[in-house]
Residue, then its C-alpha position, 0 to 999 in steps of 0.5 A: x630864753x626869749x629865743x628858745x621860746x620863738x624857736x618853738x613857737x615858729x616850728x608849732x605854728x602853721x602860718x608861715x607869714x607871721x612867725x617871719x613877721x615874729x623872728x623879723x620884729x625880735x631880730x630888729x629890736x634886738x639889734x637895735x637894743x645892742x646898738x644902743x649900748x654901743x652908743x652908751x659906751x661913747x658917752x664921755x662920762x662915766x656916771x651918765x655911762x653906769x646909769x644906763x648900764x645898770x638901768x636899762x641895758x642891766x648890767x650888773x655892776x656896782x657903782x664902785x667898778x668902772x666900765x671904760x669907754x667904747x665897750x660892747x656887749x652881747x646880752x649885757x643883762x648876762x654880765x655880772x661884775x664883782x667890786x672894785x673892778x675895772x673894764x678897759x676901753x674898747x672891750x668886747x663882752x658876750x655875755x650870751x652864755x653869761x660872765x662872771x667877773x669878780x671883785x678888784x680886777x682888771x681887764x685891759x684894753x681891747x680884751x675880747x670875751x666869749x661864751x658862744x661859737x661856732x662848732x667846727x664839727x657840726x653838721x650846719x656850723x652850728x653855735x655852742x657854749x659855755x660861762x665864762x668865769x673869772x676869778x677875784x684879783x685877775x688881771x687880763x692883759x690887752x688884746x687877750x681873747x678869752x673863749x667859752x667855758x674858760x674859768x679864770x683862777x682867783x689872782x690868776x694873769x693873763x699875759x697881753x695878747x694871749x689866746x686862752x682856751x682853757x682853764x688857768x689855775x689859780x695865783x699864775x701867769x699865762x701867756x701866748x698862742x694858745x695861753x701856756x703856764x709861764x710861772x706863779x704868781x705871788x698870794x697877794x690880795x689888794x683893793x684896786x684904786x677905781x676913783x680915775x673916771x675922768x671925761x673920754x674914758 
């Protein structure tokens, strides 16, 4: 919204100087908004980590949901997780577009989570895209790259390593490059244990 504002305030206005000065300021504070929540995710502890999560970075996650160490964001203010649900390190969450991650699951590590890229058939490599959306009991194996406007299914797993361009139906399994039907998945609904929060993690 802020960026759609600043677009049309720079094409109505006439002082050339000053909407360079407007676009400079928000590029530096921005940039320095998502570099500090990089830093966050260095901290070893998990309790300090949420605080500034949900405080100042506004993520929003409860406190029984745990965000490993070392993740980055784009707009974590977009980012929505449900209970009891765990966010492996070194993850990668843009939440331009935002992200829906509901209750009891669990994305590995090195998970790469996109709502925005470039379009291919554009005139100027222009951006488009779309929510990501992933449903209740999900698990999302290690090194999955997710792209925009995917909606995982409730109970749905997504095989490590796979590509998943498109939407993955409910209680099944995917896997490779791009993500394809493996097999289903048995109906069963659990809480997942999120009490591991142990310092550099």
């Amino acid at each position: 919204m802020i960026k759609i504002r600043l677009d049309q305030y720079v094409k109505e206005n006439q002082d050339t100087n000053v909407s360079n000065f407007i676009i400079f300021s928000y590029t530096l504070l921005n940039g320095l908004f998502l570099f500090l929540a990089t830093l966050n995710g260095y901290i070893p502890s998990h309790v300090i980590r949420h605080v500034f999560y949900r405080r100042l970075f506004k993520v929003k996650i409860p406190s029984d949901s745990i965000i490993y160490w070392r993740c980055r964001f784009f707009s974590p203010q977009r980012v929505k997780i449900g209970h009891n649900s765990i966010i492996g390190n070194d993850a990668f969450l843009d939440g331009r577009e935002s992200i829906y991650i509901g209750d009891n699951v669990n994305i590995g590590g090195d998970v790469r989570i996109y709502t925005q890229q470039h379009d291919i058939e554009s005139s100027n490599f222009g951006i488009k895209g779309a929510p990501v959306h992933i449903g209740h009991w999900a698990y999302i194996g290690a090194r999955v790259i997710i792209l925009p406007g995917v909606k995982i299914g409730e109970g749905a797993v997504v095989a490590s390593g796979a590509v998943v361009t498109k939407d993955v139906e409910p209680w099944t399994m995917v896997g490779g490059v791009p993500a394809k039907f493996i097999r289903n998945r048995p109906l069963v609904k659990y809480n997942l244990d999120t009490n591991h929060r142990l310092f550099f993690q």
